[in-house]
C-alpha positions in Angstrom: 150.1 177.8 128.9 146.5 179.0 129.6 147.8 182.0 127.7 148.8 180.5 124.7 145.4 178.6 124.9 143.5 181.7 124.6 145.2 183.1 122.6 144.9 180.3 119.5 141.5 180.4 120.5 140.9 184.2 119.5 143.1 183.7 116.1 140.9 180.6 115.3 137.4 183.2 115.9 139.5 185.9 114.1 140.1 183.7 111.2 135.8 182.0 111.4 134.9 185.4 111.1 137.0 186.5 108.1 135.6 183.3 106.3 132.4 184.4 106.8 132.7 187.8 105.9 134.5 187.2 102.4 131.2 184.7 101.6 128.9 187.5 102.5 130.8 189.7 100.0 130.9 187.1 97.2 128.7 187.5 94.0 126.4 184.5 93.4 127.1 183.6 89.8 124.8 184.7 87.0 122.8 182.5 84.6 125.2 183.3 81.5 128.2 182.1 83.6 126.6 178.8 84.6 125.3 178.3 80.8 129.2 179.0 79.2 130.3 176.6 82.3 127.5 174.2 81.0 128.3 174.0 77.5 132.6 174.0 78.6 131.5 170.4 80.5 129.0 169.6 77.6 132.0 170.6 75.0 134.2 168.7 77.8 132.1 165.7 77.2 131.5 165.5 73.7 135.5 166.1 73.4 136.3 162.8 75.9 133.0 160.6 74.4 131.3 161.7 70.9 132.6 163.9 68.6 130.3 166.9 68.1 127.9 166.8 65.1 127.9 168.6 61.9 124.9 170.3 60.3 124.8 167.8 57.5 125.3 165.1 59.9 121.9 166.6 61.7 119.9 166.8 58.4 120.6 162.9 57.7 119.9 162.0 61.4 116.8 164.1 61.4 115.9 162.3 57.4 116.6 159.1 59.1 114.3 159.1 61.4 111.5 160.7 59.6 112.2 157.9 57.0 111.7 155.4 60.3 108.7 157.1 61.3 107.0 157.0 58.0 107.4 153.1 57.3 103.7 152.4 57.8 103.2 154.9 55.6 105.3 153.3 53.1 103.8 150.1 53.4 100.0 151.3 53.0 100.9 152.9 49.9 102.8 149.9 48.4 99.4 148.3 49.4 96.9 150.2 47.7 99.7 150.5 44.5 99.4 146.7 44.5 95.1 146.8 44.6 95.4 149.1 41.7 98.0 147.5 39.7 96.1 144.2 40.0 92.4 145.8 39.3 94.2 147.7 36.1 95.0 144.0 34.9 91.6 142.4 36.1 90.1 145.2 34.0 92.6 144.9 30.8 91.4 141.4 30.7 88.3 141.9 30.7 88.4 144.4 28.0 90.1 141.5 26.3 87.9 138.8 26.8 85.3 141.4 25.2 87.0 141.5 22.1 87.9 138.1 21.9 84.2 137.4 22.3 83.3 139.9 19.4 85.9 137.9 17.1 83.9 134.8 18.0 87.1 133.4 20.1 86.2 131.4 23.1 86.9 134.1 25.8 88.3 131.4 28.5 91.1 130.6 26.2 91.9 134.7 26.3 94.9 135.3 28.9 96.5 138.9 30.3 99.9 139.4 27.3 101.6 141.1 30.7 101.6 138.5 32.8 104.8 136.3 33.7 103.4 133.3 31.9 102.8 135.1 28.8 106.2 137.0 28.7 108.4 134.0 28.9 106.1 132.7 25.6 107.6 136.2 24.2 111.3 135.4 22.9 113.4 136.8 19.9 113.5 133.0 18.6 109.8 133.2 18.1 109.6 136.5 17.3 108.5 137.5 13.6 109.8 140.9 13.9 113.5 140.5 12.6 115.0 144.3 12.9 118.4 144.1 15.5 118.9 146.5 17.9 122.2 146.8 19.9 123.9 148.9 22.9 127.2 149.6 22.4 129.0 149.8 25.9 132.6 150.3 24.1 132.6 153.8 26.6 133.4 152.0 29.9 136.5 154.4 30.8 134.6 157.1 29.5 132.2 156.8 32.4 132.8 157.7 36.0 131.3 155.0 38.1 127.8 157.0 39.4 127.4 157.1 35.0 128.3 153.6 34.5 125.4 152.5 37.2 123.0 154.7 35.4 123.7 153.1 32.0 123.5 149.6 33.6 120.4 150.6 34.8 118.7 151.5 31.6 120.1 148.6 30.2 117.5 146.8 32.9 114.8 149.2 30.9 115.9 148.1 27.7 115.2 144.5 28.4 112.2 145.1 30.0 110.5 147.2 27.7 111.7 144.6 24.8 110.3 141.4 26.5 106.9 143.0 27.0 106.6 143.5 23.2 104.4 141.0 21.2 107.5 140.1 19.1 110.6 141.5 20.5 113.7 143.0 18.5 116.8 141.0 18.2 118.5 142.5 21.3 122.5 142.5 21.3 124.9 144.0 23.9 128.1 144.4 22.7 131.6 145.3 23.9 130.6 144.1 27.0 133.6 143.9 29.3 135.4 144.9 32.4 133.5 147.2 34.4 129.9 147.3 33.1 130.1 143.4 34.3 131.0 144.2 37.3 128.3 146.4 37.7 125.9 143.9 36.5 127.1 141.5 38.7 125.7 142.8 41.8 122.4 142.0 40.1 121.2 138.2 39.9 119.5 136.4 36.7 121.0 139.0 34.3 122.6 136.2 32.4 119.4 134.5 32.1 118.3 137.1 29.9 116.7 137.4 26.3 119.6 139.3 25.5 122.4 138.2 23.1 125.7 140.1 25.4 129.3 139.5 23.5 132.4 140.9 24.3 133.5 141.9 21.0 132.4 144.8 18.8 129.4 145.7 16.8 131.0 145.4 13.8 131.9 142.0 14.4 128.4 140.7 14.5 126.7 138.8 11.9 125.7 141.7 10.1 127.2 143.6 6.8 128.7 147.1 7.2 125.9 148.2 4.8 123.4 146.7 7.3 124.3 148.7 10.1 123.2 152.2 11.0 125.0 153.7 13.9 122.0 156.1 15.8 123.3 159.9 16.1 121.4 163.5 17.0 124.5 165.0 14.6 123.3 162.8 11.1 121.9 164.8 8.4 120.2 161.5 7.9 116.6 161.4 9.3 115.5 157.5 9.7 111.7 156.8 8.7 111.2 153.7 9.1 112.7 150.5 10.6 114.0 147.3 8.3 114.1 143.7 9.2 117.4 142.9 8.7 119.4 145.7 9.6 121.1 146.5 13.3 120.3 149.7 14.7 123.6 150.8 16.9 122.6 153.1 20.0 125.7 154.6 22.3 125.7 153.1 25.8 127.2 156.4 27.1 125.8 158.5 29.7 127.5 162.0 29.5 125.1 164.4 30.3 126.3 165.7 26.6 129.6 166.5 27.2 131.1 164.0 24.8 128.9 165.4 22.2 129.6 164.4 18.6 131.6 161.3 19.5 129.3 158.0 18.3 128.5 160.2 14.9 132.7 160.1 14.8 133.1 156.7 15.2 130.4 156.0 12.6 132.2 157.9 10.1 135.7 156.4 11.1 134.3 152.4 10.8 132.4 153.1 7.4 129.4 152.5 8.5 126.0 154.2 8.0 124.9 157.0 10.4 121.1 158.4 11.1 118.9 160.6 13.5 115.6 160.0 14.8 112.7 162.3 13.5 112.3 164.2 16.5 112.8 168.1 14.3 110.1 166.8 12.2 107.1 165.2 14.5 108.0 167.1 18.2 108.4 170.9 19.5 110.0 170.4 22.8 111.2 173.0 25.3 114.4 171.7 26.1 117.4 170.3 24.3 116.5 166.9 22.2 118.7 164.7 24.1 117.6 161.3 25.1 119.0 158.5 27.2 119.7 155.0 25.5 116.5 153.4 27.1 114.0 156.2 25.4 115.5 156.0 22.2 115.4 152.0 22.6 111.6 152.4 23.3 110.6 154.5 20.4 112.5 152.0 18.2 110.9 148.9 19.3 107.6 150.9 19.6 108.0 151.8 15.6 109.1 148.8 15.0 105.8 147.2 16.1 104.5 148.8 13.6 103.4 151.7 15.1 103.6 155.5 14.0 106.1 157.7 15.2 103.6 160.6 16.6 102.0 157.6 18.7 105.1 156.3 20.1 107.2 159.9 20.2 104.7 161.3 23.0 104.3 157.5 24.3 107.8 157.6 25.2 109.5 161.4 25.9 109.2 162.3 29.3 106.8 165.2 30.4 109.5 167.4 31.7 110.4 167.8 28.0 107.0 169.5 27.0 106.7 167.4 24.2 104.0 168.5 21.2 103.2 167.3 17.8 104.1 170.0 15.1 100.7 169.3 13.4 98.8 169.8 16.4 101.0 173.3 16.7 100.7 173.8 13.1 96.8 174.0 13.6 96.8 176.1 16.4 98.7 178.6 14.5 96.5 178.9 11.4 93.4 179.3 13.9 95.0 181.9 15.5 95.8 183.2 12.0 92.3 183.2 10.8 90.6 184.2 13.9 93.1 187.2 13.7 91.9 187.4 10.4 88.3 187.3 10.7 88.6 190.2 13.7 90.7 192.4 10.8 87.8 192.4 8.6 85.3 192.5 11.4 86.8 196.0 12.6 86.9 197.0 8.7 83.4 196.1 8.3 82.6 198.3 11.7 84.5 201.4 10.4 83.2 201.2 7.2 79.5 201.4 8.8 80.5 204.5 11.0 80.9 205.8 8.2 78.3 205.4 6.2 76.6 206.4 9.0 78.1 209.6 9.6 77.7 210.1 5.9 73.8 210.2 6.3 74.1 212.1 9.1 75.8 215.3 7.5 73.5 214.7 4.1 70.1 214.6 6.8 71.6 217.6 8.8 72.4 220.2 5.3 68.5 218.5 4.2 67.4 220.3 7.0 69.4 223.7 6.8 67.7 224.3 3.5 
């Protein structure tokens, strides 16, 4: 027994010692193992909790929070937009009260056109200007949805730029249906409006085929001025100009009169002469206020367009030309008294050989 004792006891010392010896050997792991076994667990993690994050996913996290950490920002610069929006009016007032004054008009009577008070005075019943203007939104299914927003929202233009005039247009929306009231609907008041909206068709307004004058950048007909009495038709299509041609079609197909705005003969632009519905709304209503086209064609094109009057390129041109001119004769007039002098220089020089 004491035997087999001591003899258990030597295996168990034999097999403490082999233990020991095989840890001495061992390599302790290296940095790069215990990273890649990191990111397994991390990997390990994400794939039990969270999914792991895309790039793009990053860039709006990231967006978001900057857009977070910049709300006082935000908010100091609606702040100071507000001080100068309402000194711009304070002073516009003023500048009215002036000239009311000059006119011999009591100046407290005098009140700011812009304001609320005064717009809701300013109606297409007591409006003395008498020319129609309409949208047509007949291309609904020709519009994907991110279009059909876009052309809802210059609608909101339209109506906004028309109720600040003095006397308004007679404002229409026709072939207003299906989606584009939809869209609409997700935006209170609209049917409060100054705005005549109808479902059916242009042509089925109170106005003659001969009255109506479909607006198209394909007419050979250039329009010069506006007429009370007549509807001026623009496309409520948003296409980026891929359905090009396609109002000045329908014009011809219903019979009724088709025209372009003067843009060849007032503007030089850099860029293609294509407008959306609420610019070409503006510079109607603007002209029809009486105002000339030069005024209201650099009033109302954006600046990306480069816009400039032909006259004012015109000019340039000829003052180039005559400047060019004047140098021409200049260096003629120089040459011409080289030579003279040389010319008394050889007759002074064979004076003096003799």
């Amino acid at each position: 027994m004491e035997m087999e004792v001591q003899v258990k006891e030597e295996k168990m010392d034999v097999s403490d010692k082999t233990d020991e010896d095989v840890n001495l050997f061992q390599v302790p792991p290296s940095k790069s193992d215990s990273s890649v076994q990191l990111s397994s667990n991390e990997s390990a993690a994400d794939s039990e909790g969270k999914p792991e994050m895309s790039k793009r996913q990053l860039k709006k996290q990231a967006k978001l929070l900057k857009w977070k950490d910049n709300k006082h920002v935000r908010k100091e610069q609606r702040r100071q937009e507000k001080l100068k929006y309402r000194e711009k009016r304070k002073q516009r007032l003023e500048a009215l009260k002036l000239e009311a004054a000059e006119q011999g008009i009591e100046p407290t009577t005098v009140t700011d056109p812009t304001s609320r008070k005064s717009l809701k005075s300013n109606s297409m019943k007591n409006s003395t200007c008498k020319v129609g203007i309409c949208i047509d939104m007949s291309f609904n299914d020709l519009m994907i949805e991110k279009d059909l927003h876009k052309c809802v929202k210059q609608l909101h233009r339209c109506y906004s730029v028309n109720r600040r005039h003095e006397n308004p247009l007679q404002f229409y929306v026709t072939s207003f249906t299906g989606k584009a009231v939809n869209v609409m609907g997700k935006n209170d008041g609209w049917k409060n409006w100054d705005v005549h909206f109808r479902e059916k068709s242009y042509l089925e307004l109170d106005y003659p085929k001969e009255k109506i004058v479909y607006l198209t950048a394909e007419s050979d007909n250039v329009l010069r001025e506006t007429e009370d009495g007549k509807l001026y038709v623009i496309g409520g299509l948003v296409d980026h100009n891929s359905k090009k041609g396609l109002c000045h079609k329908l014009a011809l197909e219903n019979g009724v009169q088709h025209a372009r705005l003067p843009l060849d003969e007032y503007i030089e632009m850099s860029t293609r002469k294509v407008l959306s519905v609420d610019h070409v709304f503006e510079i109607l209503g603007g002209v029809a206020q009486k105002k000339p086209w030069e005024e209201v064609l650099l009033k109302v094109l954006p600046p990306r367009k480069l816009p400039k009057l032909k006259s004012d390129t015109k000019t340039a041109e000829t003052e180039d030309s005559s400047s060019s001119q004047s140098q021409v004769q200049e260096n003629e007039g120089n040459l011409t008294k080289v030579k003279v002098e040389k010319m008394e220089l050889e007759s002074s020089s064979s004076f003096t050989a003799q």
